[in-house]
N, C-alpha and C positions, 0 to 999 in steps of 0.2 A: 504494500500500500504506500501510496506516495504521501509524504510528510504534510505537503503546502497542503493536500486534502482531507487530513486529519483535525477533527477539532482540539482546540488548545488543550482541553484536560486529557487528552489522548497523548499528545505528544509529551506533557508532564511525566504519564506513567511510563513511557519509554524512556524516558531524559533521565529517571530519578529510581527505575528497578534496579540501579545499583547501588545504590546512597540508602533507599530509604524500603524496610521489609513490612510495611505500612499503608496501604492508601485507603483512605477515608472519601468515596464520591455521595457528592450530593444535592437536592434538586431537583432537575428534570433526570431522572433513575429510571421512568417507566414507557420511558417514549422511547421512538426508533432510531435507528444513525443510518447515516449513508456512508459505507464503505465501497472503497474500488478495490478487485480484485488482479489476481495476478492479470489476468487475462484484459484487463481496462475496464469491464462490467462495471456497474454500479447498482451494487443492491442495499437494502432497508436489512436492517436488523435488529433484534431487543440487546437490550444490552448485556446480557450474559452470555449470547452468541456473539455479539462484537468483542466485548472483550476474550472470548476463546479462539476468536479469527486473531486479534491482537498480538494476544500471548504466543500462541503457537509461533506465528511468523517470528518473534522473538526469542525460539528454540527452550518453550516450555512445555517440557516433555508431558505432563501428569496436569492437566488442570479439573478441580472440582468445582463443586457449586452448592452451598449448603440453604437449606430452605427449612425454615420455622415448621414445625409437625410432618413434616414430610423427608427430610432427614438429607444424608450426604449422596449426589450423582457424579459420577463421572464422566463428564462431558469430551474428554479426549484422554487417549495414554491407553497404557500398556497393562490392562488389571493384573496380570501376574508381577510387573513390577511393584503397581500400588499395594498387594498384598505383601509381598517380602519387603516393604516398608511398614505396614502399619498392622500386618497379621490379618486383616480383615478382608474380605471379599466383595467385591464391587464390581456387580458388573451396569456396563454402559446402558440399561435398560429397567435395574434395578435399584432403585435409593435406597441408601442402609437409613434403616431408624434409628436416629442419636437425638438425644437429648443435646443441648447444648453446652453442656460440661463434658461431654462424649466427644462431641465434636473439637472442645476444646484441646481435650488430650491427642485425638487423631491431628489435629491441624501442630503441636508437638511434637509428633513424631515426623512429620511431611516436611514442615519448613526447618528441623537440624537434621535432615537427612542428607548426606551426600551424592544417594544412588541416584537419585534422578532430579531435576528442577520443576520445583513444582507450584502453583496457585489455587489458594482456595477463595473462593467468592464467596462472601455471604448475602445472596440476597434474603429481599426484605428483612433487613437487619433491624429496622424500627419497630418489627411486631415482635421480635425477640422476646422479648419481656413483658409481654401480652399471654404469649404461649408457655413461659416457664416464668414465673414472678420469683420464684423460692428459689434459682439455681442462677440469678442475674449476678449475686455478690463475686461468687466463687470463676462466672463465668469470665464478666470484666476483668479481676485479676486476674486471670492464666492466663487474657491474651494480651493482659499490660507488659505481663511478664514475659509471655514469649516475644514483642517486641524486640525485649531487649537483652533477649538471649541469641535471637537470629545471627545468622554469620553467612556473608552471602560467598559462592562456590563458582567456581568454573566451569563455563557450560560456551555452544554455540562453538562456532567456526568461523575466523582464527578463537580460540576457549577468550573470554572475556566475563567479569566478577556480575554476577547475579545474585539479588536475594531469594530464595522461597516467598512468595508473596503472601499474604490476606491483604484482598482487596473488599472492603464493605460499602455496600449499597442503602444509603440512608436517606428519608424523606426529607432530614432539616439536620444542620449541623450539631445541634443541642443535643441531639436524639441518645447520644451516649453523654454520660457524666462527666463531667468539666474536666477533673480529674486526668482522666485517660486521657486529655490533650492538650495540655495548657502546656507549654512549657519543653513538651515532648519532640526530641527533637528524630526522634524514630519513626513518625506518622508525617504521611501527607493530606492535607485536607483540599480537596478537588470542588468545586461549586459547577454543577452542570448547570448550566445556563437554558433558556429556551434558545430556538433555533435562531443563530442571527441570520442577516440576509446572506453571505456565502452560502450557510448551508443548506436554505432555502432552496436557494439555486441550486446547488447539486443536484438536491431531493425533485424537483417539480425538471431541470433539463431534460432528468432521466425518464419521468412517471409520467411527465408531457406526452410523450411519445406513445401513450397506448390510448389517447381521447379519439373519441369521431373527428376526425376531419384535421387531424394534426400534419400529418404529411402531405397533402393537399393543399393547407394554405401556403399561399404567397411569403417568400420569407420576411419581407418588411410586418406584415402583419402577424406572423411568427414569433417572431421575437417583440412586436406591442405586446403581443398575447403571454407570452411568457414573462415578461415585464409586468404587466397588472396581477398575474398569478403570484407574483413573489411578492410585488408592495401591499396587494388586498389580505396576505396571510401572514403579514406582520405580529408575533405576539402569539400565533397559532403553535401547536404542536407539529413535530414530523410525522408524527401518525395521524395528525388532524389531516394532513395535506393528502397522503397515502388517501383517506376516509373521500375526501374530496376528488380525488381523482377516481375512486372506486364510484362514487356517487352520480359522476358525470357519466361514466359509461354505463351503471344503469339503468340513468334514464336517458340516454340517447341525446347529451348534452353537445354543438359541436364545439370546438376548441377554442373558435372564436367570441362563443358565446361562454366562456368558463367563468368569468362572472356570475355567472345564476348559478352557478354550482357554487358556488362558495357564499354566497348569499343565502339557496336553500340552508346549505350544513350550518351558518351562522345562528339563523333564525327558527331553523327547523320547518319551514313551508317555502313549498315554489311558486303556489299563489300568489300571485302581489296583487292588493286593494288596487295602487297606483297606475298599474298597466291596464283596469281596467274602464278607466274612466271617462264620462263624456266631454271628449274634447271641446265640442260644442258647446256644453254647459260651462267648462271651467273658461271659455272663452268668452261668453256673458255672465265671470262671477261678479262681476261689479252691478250690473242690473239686479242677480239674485240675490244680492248680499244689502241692497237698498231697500228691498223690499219687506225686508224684515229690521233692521239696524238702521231707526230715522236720525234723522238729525246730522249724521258723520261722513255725508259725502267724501270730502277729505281723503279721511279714514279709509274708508272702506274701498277707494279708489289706488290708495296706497298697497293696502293691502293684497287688493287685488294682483296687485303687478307682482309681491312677492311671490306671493300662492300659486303663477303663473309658471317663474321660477323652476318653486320646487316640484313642481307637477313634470317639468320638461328636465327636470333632475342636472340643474343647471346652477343652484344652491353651493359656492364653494369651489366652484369649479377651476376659477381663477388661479385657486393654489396649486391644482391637479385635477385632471381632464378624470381622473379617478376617483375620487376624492372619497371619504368613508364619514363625512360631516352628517348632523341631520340634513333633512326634505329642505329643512328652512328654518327660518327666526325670526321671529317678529317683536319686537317689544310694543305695548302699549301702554302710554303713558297720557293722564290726563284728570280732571276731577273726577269723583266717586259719582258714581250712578249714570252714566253720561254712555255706557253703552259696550267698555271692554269687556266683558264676561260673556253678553251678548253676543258682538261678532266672535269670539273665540267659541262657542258653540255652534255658529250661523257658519262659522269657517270647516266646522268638524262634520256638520250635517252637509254640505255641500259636497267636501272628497270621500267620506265614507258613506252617504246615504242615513246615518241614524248619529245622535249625539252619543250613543255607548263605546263607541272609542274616545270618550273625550277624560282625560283626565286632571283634576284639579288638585293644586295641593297649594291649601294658605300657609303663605310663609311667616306667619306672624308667631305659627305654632314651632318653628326651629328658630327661634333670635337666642337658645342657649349654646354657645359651643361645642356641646355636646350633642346637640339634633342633628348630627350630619349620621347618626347611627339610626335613625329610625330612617334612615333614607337609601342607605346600602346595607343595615345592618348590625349588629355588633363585633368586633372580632372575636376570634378563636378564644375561649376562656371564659368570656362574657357572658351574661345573664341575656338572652335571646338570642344567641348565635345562629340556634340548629333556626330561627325561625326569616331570616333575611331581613332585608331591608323593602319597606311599601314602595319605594322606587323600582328598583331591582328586579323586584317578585313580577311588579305589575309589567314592565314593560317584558321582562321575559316571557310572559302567559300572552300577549299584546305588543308586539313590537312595530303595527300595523297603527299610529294614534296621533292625538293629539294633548300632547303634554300642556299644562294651563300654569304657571306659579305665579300664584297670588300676590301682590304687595311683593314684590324681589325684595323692596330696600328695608323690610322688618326683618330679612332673615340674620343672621351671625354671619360674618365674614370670610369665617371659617367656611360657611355653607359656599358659598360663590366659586371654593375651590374645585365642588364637583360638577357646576355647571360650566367652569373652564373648561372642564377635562371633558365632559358632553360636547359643547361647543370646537372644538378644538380636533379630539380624534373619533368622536363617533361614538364613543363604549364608556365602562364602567366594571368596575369590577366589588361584587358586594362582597361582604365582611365573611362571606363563608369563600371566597375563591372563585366564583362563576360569575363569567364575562357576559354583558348584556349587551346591547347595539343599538344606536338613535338612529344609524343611517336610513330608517323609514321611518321617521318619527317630525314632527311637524312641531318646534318650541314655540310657545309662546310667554313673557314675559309681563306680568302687568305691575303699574309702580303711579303712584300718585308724587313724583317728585316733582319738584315747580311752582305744585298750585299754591303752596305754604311757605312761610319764610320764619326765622325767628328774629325779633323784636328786639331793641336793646336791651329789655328788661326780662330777655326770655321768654314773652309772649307771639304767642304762635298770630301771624299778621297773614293774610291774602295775598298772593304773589302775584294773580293771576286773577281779573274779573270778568262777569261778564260782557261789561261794559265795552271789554277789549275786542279789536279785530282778531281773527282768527289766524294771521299772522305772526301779530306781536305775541299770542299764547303761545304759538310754535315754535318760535323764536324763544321766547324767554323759559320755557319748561325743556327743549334742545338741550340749553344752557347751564340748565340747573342739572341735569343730567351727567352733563358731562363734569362737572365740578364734583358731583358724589362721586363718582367711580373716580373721577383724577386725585381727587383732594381730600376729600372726609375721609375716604376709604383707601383710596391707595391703589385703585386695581383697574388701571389706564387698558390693559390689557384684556379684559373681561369686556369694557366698551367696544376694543378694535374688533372682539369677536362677534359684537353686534352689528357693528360696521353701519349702515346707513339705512338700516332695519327699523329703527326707530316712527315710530308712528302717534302720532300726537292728535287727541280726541278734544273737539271743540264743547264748550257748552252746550247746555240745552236750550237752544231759541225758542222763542215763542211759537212759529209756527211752526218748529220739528216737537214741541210737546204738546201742539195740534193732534197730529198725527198719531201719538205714540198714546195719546189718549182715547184715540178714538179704535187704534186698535185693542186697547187692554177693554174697553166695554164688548167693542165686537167677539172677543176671548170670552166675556160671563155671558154674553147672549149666545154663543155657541155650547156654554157647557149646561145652560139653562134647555135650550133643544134639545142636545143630548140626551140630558139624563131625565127629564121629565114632558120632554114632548111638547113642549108651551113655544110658541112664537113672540119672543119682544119687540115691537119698536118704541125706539126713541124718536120722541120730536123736540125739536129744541126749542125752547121756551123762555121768551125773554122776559125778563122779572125786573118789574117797575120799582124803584128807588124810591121810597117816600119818608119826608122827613116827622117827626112828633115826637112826643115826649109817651113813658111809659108812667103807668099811675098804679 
């Protein structure tokens, strides 16, 4: 295998099987690697077969592999040598059952052996002490001890100093006792990392090659295609990508279109809301969104154009023609009762046909620094761990929505950090480890910043009247806007993310609460038909002024 195509923690245990009869990996332990073989191939493997392809090529004759209740395997070598080392019999198909104080004696006898070079792997070393609690004391010390009794032997061609290894497989570095590694200068501690993009690339160069219509396209489009395959699975596992490419040839995905396979596996559905909608309609949303939302022309003309947008998936794209951002963003800013709740509902019944994708969260209810846990979760430890986060949960069940947060600027400061990371890459990851996705998700922001000012004396004054054009509100609550997130707050960055999204809702004029009044009666003369059969009209009735005294 070629070095440059090894990952770093791979090329460690080559660099250091003579220094150090010790290595401690940990991490990503459970996912696949892309090794090349003698022949140039490139295949996927767990990581107990990569490192047995490893070791081997490194003229290790005897490699085992030891497993919690299932005991010790011989994964390569010679079982009549393994037994005139260790008396015991093993063969390549049968696991010997050892307890792990067994194992610890057998892996004594293996690594001060001279007869042969040899490595033992423990995987899942983390459930260790799940499976024997009462044999952990005695187990840690024998193999603190054998550390540091190892003495590494002459092996390979021209012969060169090798240790006997134990190589252990752990979920988190902690996983063993502080003890065993502070200090130790006999152990290696290895952090497997997720896949950066190199290895990406290996992994998807190779797997590319078995999609519908891969050898067929055009190479310019070839390599777009493989290029969005690598940037869209950022963060993703190697066995995720494997999953994805397995997913694409089941359902008859072609290569150009491998986007929707990684979007399925993301989300878990191929259905998209978004692909199915009336272009026509969302091309007069500004008439449909008038007709229920008076008063906000403006507004709702603004809006329209975003929503336009992210319907044509055009949202961000500036940054990358790929881009994994929400559908869109909108902020709405303006006085209380004046109509943002409304169109954010008017917006959610228009692309999904019903308001039940719509979800709200008042943010008046996180202003503690601590509320960023009811929203991804709690971490690991914590009192509601197993139960996630109401953000998390919900868009994981619904990743097809219309996100609402109420009042943005009562939330904690702290909280704006996850709507950076929304805004920004697309995901979130809740307090148990599971990654969730906004890139079909539609934010909306609402914030009464502007209308209010404080007073010399602390008294909260009107920033913003009715009296004013609908200019100078726009203008001056813009403003005020930009001064929270620049200066009270600090988090200039959270506004760039908003970018010119911002949408600013006029008073209530006299003849838009015409309107809005004449609709809320038409609303109880519809539920009075409804529900009892009775026909109302209204006639308007002008009532005479008369002046006198009461007696």
């Amino acid at each position: 295998m070629k070095p440059q195509f090894m990952p770093k923690w791979a090329r460690e245990i080559v660099r250091f099987m003579s220094v150090k009869p010790q290595f401690m990996l940990w991490g990503n332990v459970y996912d696949v690697y892309p090794m090349q073989l003698k022949d140039g191939a490139i295949t996927t493997l767990k990581i107990t077969d990569y490192l047995k392809t490893l070791l081997k090529e490194n003229d290790y004759s005897l490699i085992l592999a030891y497993e919690p209740l299932y005991g010790l395997k011989l994964l390569d070598g010679d079982p009549e040598t393994l037994k005139k080392t260790t008396k015991e019999q093993i063969k390549p198909d049968t696991p010997l059952i050892a307890t792990p104080v067994r194992m610890a004696e057998l892996a004594e006898l293996l690594t001060t052996s001279k007869e042969a070079s040899s490595a033992i792997i423990l995987n899942f070393a983390s459930r260790i002490a799940d499976i024997a609690p009462t044999d952990m004391q005695e187990f840690f010390y024998r193999m603190f001890r054998l550390a540091h009794r190892s003495i590494p032997i002459m092996t390979g061609s021209p012969p060169s100093p090798r240790f006997n290894l134990v190589i252990w497989l752990l979920d988190k570095e902690n996983d063993v006792p502080a003890w065993y590694t502070i200090d130790n200068a006999r152990i290696r501690l290895l952090n497997i990392p997720k896949p950066d993009y190199f290895l990406r690339k290996n992994v998807i160069d190779t797997l590319a090659k078995a999609i519908d219509g891969f050898k067929d396209t055009e190479e310019q489009k070839k390599q777009e295609g493989l290029s969005l395959f690598i940037d869209q699975t950022n963060g993703l596992f190697a066995s995720e990508i494997v999953s994805i490419v397995s997913l694409a040839r089941r359902q008859k995905i072609h290569f150009t279109q491998i986007s929707d396979a990684i979007k399925a596996y993301k989300l878990g559905i191929v259905e998209n809301p978004w692909s199915r909608l009336d272009m026509l309609k969302i091309a007069d949303s500004d008439k449909l969104l008038i007709k229920r939302v008076k008063g906000q022309t403006d507004a709702v003309l603004r809006s329209s154009d975003i929503i336009r947008r992210a319907v044509f998936n055009l949202s961000g794209c500036q940054y990358s023609k790929h881009s994994q951002r929400p559908k869109g963003v909108l902020f709405f800013a303006g006085p209380t009762g004046v109509g943002k709740t409304e169109l954010a509902k008017s917006i959610t019944e228009l692309i999904f046909g019903t308001e039940t994708s719509y979800l709200r969260f008042d943010m008046s209810e996180y202003a503690q620094e601590h509320s960023d846990q009811r929203l991804v979760g709690s971490p690991p430890g914590y009192v509601g761990y197993d139960v996630g986060g109401q953000l998390t949960n919900a868009i994981k069940n619904n990743p097809f929505c219309v996100i609402l947060f109420d009042e943005i600027e009562k939330a904690h400061p702290k909280i704006l950090d996850i709507f950076l990371q929304i805004l920004d890459d697309g995901r979130l990851t809740s307090g148990r480890g599971e990654t969730v996705y906004f890139s079909e998700s539609l934010i909306i922001f609402t914030s009464n910043l502007g209308v209010y000012k404080r007073g010399p004396n602390g008294q909260r004054l009107q920033r913003v009247t009715q009296e004013m054009p609908y200019d100078t509100i726009n203008t001056q609550i813009r403003q005020a806007i930009e001064d929270f997130f620049k200066y009270t707050i600090g988090r200039p960055e959270i506004l760039n993310r908003i970018g010119e999204n911002i949408v600013v809702f006029d008073f209530i004029r006299p003849e838009a609460a015409s309107l809005i009044l004449k609709k809320m009666l038409q609303n109880v003369l519809d539920k009075i038909r409804d529900s009892y059969s009775i026909d109302v009209t209204l006639t308007e009735v002008r009532r005479r002024h008369t002046t006198g005294s009461l007696r």
